[in-house]
C-alpha positions as CSV (number, residue, x, y, z in Angstrom):
1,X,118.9,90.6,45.0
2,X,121.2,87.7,44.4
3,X,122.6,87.4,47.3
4,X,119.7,88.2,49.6
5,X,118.2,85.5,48.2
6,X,121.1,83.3,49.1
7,X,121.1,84.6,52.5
8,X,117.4,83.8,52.7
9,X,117.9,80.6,51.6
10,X,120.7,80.0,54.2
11,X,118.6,80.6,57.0
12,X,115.8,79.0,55.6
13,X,117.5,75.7,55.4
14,X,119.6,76.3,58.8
15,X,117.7,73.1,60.2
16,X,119.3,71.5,58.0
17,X,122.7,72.8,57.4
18,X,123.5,73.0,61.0
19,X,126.6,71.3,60.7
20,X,130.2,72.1,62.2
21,X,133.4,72.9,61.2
22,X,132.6,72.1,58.1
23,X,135.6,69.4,56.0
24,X,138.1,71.4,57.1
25,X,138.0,71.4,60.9
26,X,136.9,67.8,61.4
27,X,139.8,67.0,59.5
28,X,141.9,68.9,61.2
29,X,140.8,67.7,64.3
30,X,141.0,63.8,63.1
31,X,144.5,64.4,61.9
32,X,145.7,65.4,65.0
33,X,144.4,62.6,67.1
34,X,145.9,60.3,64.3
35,X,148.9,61.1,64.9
36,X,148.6,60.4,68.7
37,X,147.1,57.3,68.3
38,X,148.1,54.2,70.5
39,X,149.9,51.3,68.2
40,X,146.8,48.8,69.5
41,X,144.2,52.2,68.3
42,X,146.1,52.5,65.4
43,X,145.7,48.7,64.7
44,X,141.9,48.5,66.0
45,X,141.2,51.7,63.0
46,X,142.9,50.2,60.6
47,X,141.2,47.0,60.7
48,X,137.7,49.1,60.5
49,X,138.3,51.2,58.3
50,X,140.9,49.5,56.0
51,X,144.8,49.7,55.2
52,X,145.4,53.5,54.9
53,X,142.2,54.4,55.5
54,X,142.4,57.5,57.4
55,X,140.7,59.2,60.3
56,X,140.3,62.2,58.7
57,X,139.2,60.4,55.4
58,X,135.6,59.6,57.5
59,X,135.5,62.4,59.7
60,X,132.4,64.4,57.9
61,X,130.5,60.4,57.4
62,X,128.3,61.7,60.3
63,X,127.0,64.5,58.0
64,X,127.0,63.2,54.7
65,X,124.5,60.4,56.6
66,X,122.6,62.9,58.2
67,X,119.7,63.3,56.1
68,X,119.3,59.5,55.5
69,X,119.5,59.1,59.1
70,X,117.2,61.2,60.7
71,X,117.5,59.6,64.1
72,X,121.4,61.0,64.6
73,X,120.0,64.8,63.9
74,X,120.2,66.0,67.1
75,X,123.7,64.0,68.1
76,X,125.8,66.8,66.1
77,X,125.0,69.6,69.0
78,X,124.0,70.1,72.9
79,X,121.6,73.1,72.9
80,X,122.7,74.9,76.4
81,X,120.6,78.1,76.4
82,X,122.8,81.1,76.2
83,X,122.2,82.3,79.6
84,X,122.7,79.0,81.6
85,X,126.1,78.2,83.1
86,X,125.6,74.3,83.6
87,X,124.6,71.1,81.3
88,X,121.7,70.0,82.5
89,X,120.5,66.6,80.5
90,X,117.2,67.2,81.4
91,X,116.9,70.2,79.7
92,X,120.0,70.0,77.1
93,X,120.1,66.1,75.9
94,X,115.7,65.5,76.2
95,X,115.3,62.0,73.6
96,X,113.5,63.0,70.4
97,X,112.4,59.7,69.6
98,X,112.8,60.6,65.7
99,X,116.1,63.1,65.9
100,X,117.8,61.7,69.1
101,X,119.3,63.1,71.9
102,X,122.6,64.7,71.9
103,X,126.3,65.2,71.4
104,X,127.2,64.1,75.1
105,X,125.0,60.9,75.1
106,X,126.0,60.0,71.7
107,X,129.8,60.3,72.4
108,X,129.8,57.9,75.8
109,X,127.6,55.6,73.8
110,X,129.9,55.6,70.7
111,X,133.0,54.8,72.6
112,X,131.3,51.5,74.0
113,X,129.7,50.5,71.2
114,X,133.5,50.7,69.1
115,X,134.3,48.2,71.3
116,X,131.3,45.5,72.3
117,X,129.6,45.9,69.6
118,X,129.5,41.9,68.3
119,X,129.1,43.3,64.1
120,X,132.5,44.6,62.8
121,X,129.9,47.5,60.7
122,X,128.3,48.5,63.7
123,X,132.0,49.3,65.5
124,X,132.9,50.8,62.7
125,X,130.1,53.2,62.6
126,X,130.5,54.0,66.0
127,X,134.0,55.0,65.4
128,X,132.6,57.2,62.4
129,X,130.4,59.1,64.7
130,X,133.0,59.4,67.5
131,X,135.4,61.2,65.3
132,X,133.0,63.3,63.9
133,X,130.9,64.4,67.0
134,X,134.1,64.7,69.3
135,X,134.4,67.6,67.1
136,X,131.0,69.1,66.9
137,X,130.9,69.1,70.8
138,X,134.3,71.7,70.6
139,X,132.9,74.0,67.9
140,X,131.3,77.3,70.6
141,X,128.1,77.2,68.3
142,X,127.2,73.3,68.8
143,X,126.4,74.6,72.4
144,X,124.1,77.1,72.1
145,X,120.2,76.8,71.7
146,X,119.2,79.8,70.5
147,X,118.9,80.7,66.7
148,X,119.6,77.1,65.6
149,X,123.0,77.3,67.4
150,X,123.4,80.9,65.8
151,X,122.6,79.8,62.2
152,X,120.1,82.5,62.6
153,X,122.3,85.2,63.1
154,X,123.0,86.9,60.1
155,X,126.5,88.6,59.7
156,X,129.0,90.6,57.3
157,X,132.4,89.6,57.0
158,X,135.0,91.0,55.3
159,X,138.1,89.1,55.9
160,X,141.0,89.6,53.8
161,X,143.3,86.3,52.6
162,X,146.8,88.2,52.4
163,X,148.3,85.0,54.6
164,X,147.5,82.8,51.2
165,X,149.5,84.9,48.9
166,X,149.4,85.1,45.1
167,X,148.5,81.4,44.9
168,X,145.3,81.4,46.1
169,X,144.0,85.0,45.6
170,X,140.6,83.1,44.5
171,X,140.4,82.1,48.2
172,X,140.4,85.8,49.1
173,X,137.3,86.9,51.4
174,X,135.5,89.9,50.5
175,X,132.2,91.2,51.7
176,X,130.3,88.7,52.1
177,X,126.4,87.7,53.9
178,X,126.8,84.8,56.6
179,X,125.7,83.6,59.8
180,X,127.4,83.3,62.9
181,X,127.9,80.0,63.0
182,X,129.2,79.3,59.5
183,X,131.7,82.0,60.2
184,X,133.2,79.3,62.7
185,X,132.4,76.0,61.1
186,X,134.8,77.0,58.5
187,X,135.4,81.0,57.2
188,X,137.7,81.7,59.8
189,X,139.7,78.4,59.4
190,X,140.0,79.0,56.0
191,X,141.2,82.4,56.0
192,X,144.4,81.2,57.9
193,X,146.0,79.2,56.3
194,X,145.3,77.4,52.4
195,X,145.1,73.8,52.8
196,X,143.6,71.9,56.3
197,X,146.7,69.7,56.4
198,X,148.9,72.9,56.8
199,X,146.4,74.0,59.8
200,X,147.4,71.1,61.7
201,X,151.2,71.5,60.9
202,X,150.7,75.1,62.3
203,X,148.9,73.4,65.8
204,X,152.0,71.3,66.0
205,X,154.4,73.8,65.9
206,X,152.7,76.3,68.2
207,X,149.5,75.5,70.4
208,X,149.7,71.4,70.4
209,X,153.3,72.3,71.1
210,X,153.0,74.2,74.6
211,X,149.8,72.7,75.6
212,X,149.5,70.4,79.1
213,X,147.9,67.3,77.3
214,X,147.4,65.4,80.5
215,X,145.4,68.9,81.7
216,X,143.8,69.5,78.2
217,X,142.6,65.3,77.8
218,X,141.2,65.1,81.4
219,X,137.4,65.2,81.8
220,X,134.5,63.9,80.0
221,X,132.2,64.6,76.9
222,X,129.3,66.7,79.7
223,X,132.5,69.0,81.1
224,X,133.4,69.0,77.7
225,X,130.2,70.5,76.8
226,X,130.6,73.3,79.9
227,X,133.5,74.6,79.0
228,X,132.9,74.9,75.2
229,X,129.8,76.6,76.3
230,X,131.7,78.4,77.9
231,X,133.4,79.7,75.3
232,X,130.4,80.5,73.1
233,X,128.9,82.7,75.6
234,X,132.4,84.7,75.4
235,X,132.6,84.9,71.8
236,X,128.9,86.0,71.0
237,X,129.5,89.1,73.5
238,X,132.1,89.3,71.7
239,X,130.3,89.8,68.5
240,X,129.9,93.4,67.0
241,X,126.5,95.2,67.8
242,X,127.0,96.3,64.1
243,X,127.5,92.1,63.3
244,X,130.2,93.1,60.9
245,X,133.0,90.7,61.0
246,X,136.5,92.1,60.2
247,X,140.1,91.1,60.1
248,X,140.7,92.6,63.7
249,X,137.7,90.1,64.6
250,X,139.8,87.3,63.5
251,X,142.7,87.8,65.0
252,X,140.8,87.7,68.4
253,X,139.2,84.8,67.8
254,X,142.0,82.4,65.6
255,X,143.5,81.9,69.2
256,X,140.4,80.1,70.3
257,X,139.4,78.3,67.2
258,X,143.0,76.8,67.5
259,X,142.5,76.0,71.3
260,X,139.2,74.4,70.0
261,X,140.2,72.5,67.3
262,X,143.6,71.1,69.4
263,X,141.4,70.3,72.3
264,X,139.1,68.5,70.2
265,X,142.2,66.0,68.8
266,X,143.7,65.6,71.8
267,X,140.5,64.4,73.5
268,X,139.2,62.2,70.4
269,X,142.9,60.2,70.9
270,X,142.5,59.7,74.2
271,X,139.5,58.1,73.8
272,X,140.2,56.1,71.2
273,X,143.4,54.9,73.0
274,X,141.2,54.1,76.2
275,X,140.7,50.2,76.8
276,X,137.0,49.7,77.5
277,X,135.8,47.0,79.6
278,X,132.3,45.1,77.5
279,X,129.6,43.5,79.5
């Protein structure tokens, strides 16, 4: 009964909860555009966010705010209906005037504000919600509309941890009641490896490693949005008709968690290395 209940609660609070990647990912993801950052980016950050203040150090802001700011609700996500092949603003990015818009807006807004903004704290914020919603917009989920971007779909994992050894058998994955999308904000990142800073010395040495960053930076946050949408549509036909997760689950999908998160910090350097031009 215990954990029914928890399930319950999960999806009762989905609105919510929605979230992506969860700590891990976005930092992850802020890391590795860190690391790539331009020496006048790297300056510009610094003198936001403060000596030694680190991307990744700010990259969940957007969601620890979310509830106090109930106008950035629907900036975290671009609901493309399963079936449809195109963004269509319209239909995907309509302006809630109480929750927002969307992911796509918010990140081409975010950029410029960093910049011409006149108040040091609004640039500042700007950059807090670039680095965080750069990521949502590469997590598959964040584009889908249906079931609360799959926070509705209830599934069973059972995901061993034998890659985190002795040392972290508490981190071990049995049986256990999720939903789809909480599976990618952060069980399956977790399972690989122990500690997020490791994940990103793992996308160095192997996909950031071989991948055509000119090729992998080009475009812009809407073909962004397509291609992640893409992706999503793959990976919930992917999903078992049984919804029961397994090891051989995740070792289809790590590959494109790893694309995802790489793309992600490869595009949130390039734009915060891009000089932008203020009225």
């Amino acid at each position: 009964m215990r954990i029914l209940f928890a399930s319950l609660v999960v999806i009762a609070v989905a609105p919510v909860s929605a979230l992506a990647w969860g700590q891990e990912g976005h930092s992850i993801v802020a890391e590795i555009a860190q690391r790539r950052l331009s020496t006048s980016a790297a300056n510009m950050v610094s003198s936001m966010l403060g000596p030694g203040v680190s991307l990744g150090a700010i990259s969940t802001w957007a969601d620890d705010v979310r509830e106090e700011r109930k106008e950035t609700y629907n900036w975290h996500f671009v609901p493309i209906p399963i079936g449809q092949a195109d963004y269509d603003p319209q239909r995907d990015c309509k302006l809630d005037p109480e929750k927002g818009d969307c992911a796509v807006a918010e990140i081409v807004r975010a950029q410029k504000e960093m910049h011409c903004e006149s108040e040091i704290l609004a640039r500042t914020e700007a950059l807090k919600f670039l680095v965080h919603f750069v990521g949502d917009l590469h997590q598959p989920f964040h584009t889908v509309l249906e079931d609360l971007g799959m926070n509705r779909h209830a599934v069973t994992t059972r995901i061993g941890g034998e890659t985190c050894g002795n040392a972290c058998e508490f981190h071990r994955l049995k049986s256990e009641d999720e939903n789809l999308h909480t599976v990618w904000d952060g069980t399956l990142i977790k399972k690989q490896v122990y500690s997020w800073g490791s994940y990103v010395d793992r996308l160095e040495a192997n996909w950031l490693k071989t991948a055509n960053v000119a090729a992998e930076q080009a475009g812009d946050p809407a073909s962004w949005a397509v291609e992640t949408h893409k992706i999503a549509q793959t990976v919930f036909a992917e999903t078992p008709d049984n919804n029961f997760l397994d090891d051989p689950y995740f070792d289809k999908q790590i590959p494109v968690i790893d694309q995802q998160l790489g793309r992600a910090g490869l595009r949130l350097a390039r734009i915060l290395n891009e000089p932008i031009s203020c009225p």
